[in-house]
Every structure is written in C-alpha cells, then in structure tokens.
C-alpha positions in Angstrom: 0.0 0.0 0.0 1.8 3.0 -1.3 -0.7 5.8 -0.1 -2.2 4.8 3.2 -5.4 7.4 4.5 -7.5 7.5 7.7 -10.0 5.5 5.3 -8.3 2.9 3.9 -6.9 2.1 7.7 -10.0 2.1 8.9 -11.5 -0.5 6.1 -8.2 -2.9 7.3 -8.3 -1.9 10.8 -10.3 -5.5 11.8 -7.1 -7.1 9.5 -4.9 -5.0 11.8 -6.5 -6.2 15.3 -6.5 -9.7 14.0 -2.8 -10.3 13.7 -2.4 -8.4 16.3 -4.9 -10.6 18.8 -2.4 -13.7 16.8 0.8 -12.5 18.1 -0.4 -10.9 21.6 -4.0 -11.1 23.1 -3.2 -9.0 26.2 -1.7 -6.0 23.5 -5.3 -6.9 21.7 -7.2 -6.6 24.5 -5.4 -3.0 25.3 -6.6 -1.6 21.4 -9.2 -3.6 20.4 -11.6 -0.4 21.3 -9.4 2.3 20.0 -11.1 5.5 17.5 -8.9 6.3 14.8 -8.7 10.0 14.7 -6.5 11.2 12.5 -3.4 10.0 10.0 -1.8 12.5 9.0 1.9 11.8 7.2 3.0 8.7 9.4 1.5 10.0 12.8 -1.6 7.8 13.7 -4.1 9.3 16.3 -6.4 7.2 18.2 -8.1 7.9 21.3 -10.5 5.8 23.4 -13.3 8.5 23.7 -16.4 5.5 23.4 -14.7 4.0 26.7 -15.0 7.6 28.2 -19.2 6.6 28.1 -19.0 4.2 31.4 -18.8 5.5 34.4 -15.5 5.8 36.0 -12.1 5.8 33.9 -12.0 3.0 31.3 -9.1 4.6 29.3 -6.3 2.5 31.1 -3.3 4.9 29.3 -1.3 4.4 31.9 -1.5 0.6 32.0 -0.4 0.5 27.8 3.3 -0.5 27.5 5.5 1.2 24.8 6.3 -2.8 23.9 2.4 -3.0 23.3 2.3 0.5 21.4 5.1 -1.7 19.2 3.3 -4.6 18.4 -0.2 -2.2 17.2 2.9 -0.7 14.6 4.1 -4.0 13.7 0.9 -5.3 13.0 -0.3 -2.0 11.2 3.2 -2.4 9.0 2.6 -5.6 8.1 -1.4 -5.0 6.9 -0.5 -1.8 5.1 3.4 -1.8 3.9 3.7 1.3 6.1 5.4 2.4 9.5 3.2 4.6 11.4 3.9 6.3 14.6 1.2 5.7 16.9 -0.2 8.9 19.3 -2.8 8.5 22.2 -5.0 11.3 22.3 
C-alpha cells in the first residue's frame, strides 16, 4: 500500500486487530476499542473516547506498554506496507 489514509486504515483496521490478537491477546485486548482519529503523514491518532461513556475511567493509558504500542505498529506495518507512529490522544 503506497498511499495509506484514515480510510483505507479504517477499512483494514479489523485485518490490523486480527494479527495483532495472533501475536499478543493482552496488547489486543489494550486496542481492540481504540477510535482512529486522524493520519496524518505517518502519525496515527487514536483515542479511546467510546470508553470515556462508562462510568468511572476506562481509558487505562497508563496501563499500555511502549512494547504494546510496538506490536499495534508492527501489525499495522505488516497489513498496510507502512510504518506509522502511533499517538494516544
């Protein structure tokens, strides 16, 4: 994929959470409910906004690992041919 857009990620994104449940279900589990924001050049946004709708803080930033943050761009760069940098926002 030469040209990669906030669309076209979010038409593979269930491709993208699939090989990423494969290699690690706990890193899964921590982006399986991530929004894609925005892509803009190679800097992914995603928040978690939709957890934001239950009472209390399901977010769990602090709990996400920078190892786990590397598997979602491994998995991503696998799917799409392209290396994103991933941002929580």
């Amino acid at each position: 994929m030469a040209e990669l857009d906030l669309a076209t990620l979010k038409g593979v994104w269930n491709q993208v959470l699939d090989l990423l449940l494969d290699v690690d279900r706990i890193t899964w589990l921590a982006f399986f409910d991530a929004r894609l924001v925005s892509l803009e050049g190679s800097e992914l946004r995603i928040n978690f906004s939709d957890s934001e709708k239950f009472g209390g803080d399901h977010n769990y930033k602090s709990r996400r690992k920078p190892e786990q943050t590397a598997k979602l761009v491994a998995a991503i760069a696998k799917v799409c041919g392209v290396t994103l940098e991933v941002i929580e926002v």
